[in-house]
N, C-alpha and C positions, 0 to 999 in steps of 0.2 A: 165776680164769679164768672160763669160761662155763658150767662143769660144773653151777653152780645154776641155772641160767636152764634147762637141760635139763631137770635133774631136778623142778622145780617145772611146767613144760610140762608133762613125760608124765605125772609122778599125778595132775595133773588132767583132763587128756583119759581116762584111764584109771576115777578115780574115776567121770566123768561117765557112761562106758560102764558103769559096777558098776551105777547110780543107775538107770539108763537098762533094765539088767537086771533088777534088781529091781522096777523100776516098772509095766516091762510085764505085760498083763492074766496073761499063763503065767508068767512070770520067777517067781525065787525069788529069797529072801536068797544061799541056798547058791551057785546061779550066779553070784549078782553076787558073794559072794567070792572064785569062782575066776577069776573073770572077771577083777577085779579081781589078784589074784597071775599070772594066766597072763598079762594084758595088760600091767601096771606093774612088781609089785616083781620078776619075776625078772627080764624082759630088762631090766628100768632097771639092774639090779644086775651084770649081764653087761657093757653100755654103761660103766656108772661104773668099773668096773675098767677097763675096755679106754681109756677115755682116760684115767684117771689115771695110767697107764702113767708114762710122760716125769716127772712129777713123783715117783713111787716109786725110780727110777730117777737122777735129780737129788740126792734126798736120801741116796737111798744110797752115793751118790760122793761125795756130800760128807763122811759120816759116816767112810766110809774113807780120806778123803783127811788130813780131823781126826784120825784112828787113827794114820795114818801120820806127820803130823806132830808129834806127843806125842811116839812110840816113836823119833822119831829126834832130839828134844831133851835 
């Protein structure tokens, strides 16, 4: 699906704002890695569940549907 084409977008708009943190004259490292976690890995990681949804959801239908047809061969 398009779930990579997201996730490679936002860590790097993300990384760029850590870079961009840390570079400035006040900026710290420290900032830019929170920056970097508060801006990319957790909402990216909220996001990626939230659409993989339908595909978690597929699989698991089919898993019990596989269950279902064993147990009744």
């Amino acid at each position: 699906m398009f779930i990579p084409i997201i996730v490679i977008g936002w860590l790097f708009v993300a990384l760029m704002a850590a870079v961009a943190e840390a570079a400035a004259p006040n900026g710290t490292v420290l900032g830019a890695i929170f920056t970097f976690l508060g801006w990319g890995v957790i909402p990216l990681s909220i996001v990626v569940y939230i659409l993989a949804t339908p595909m978690r959801r597929a699989k698991r239908q089919a898993a019990e549907e596989n269950a279902l047809a064993k147990k009744e061969s």
